[in-house]
N, C-alpha and C positions, 0 to 999 in steps of 0.2 A: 504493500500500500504506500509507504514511506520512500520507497524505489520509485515507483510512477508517478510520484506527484513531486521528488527532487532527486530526479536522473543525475543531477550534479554533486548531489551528496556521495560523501567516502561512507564505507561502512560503521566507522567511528561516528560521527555524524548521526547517523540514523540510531544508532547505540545511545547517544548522548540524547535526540531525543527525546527517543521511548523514556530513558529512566526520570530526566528530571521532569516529564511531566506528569508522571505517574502519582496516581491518585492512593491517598496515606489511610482511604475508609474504604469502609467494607458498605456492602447495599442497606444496611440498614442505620449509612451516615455518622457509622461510630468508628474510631480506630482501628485498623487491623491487629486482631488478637493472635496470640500466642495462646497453643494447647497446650506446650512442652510446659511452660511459666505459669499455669494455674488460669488461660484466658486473660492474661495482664497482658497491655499495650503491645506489639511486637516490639523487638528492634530492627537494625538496617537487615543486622546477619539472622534473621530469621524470615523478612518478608521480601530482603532486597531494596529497592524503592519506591514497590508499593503494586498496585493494581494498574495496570497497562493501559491508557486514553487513547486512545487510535486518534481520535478528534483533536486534541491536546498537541498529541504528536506534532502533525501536520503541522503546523505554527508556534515550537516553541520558544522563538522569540532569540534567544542564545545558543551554541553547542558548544561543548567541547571539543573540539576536531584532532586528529592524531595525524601524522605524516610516516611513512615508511622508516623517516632516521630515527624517529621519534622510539619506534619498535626495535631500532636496528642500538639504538644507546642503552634501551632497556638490556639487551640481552648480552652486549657487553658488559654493564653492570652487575650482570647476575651471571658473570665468569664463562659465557660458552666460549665455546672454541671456536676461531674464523672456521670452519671444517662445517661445524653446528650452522652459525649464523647464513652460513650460505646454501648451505643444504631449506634454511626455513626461507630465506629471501629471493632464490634460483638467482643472486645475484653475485658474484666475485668479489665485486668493486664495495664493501663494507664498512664507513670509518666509525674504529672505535675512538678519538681521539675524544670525546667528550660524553662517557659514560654514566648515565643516570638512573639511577630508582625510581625518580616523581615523575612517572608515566601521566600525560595531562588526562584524567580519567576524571568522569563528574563524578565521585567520589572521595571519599579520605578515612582512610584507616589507619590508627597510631597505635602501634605496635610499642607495649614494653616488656623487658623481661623479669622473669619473678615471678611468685607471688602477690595477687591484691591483698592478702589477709597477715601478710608480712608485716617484722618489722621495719620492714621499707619505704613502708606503704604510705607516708608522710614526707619522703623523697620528691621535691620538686622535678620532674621531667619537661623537657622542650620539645616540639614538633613545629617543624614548618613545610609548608606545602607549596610548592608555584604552578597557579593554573592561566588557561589562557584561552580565555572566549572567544566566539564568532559573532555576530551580528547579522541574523539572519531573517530579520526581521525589520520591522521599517527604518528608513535610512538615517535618522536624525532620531536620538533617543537617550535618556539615561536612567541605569538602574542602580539601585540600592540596597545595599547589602545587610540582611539580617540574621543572627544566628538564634537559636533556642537556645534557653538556660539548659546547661549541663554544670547538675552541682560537683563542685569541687573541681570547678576547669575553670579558667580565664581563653576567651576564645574571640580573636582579634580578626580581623581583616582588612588589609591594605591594598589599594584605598578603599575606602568605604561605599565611594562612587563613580561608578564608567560611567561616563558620557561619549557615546557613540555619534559620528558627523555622518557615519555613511554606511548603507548596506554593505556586508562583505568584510566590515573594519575587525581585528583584531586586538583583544586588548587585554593585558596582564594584572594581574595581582598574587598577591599571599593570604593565606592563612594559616596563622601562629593557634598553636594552642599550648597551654603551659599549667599544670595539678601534675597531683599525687598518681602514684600506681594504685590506683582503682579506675572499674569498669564506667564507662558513662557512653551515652548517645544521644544525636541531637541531628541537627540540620543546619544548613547556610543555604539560604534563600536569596536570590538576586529578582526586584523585582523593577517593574515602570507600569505606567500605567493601564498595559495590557495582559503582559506574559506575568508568570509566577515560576521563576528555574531554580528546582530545589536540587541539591544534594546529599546524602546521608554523612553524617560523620560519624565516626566509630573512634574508642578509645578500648584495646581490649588488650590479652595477652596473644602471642602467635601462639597458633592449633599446633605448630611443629618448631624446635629448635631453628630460631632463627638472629638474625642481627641487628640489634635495638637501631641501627642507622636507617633500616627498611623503612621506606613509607611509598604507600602507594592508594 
């Protein structure tokens, strides 16, 4: 659907869509539950980012968009082998000179390690994330950046506001976030007078031994 109606969109694009327009309630206008948690509110890692808007879709105002090097720094990053990387890119020609973790994903998940129930767990941690929007929606615009309370996190975003000149424009920011080694969940929301482009945030432990530097 999302193909026939922006033949010019990457796959990333169409990805970035779906999720941040995705609707956070269930049919009967209440939050998406959790069965595992007793029927309490879901979070990201259990529902994702929500219920799929086909409607939504079509016009969501911003994307995230990904490029090929984009994929090709990740897996430098995560130590493949030029042997690997070309084998998944059918291409030779690979530079790893500028290797990264923070894949531009409309998402964010901060990764620590430990224990939440530690004596750690009072340990101030840092995460920052650099993402980078599209403009795919009307040409002259600006949006506004909102996050949910997530207790025991301070949760920043720089700047606060893109103002967009033109269809197509690209435009950058961070988001910091900085607490303790325990679990929280929330969102950052960029809005303008039309679209609503939400994100999930995640603060949790890694499922598998991994490197507190991972963010993705």
């Amino acid at each position: 659907l999302l193909r026939g109606a922006h033949p010019d969109w990457s796959p990333a694009a169409i990805r970035s869509a779906i999720m941040t327009t995705s609707d956070q309630f269930d049919n009967t206008k209440e939050h998406i539950k959790d069965i595992a948690t007793d029927y309490r509110p879901a979070s990201p890692l259990a529902m994702g980012s929500g219920n799929v808007n086909p409607n939504k879709a079509l016009d969501p105002g911003l994307v995230y968009d990904v490029q090929v090097q984009d994929y090709v720094n990740l897996l430098c990053a995560l130590n493949f082998t030029q042997q690997n990387i070309t084998i998944i890119t059918r291409s030779s020609s690979n530079n790893c000179s500028n290797p990264s973790l923070d894949l531009n994903y409309p998402s964010f998940i901060a990764f620590y390690s430990g224990n939440a129930s530690s004596n750690h767990e009072s340990r101030v941690n840092n995460w920052e994330f650099q993402r980078t929007v599209t403009n795919v929606g009307e040409g002259r615009t600006t949006y506004t950046a909102s996050v949910t309370f997530i207790k025991g996190f301070n949760v920043s975003v720089i700047p606060g506001k893109l103002a967009f000149k033109k269809k197509s424009e690209r435009l950058s920011y961070k988001l910091r976030i900085e607490g303790p080694r325990i679990e929280g969940f929330g969102h950052l929301t960029w809005t303008d007078m039309k679209h609503v482009v939400r994100s999930p945030i995640v603060i949790t432990t890694p499922p598998m031994p991994i490197s507190r530097s991972i963010l993705g």
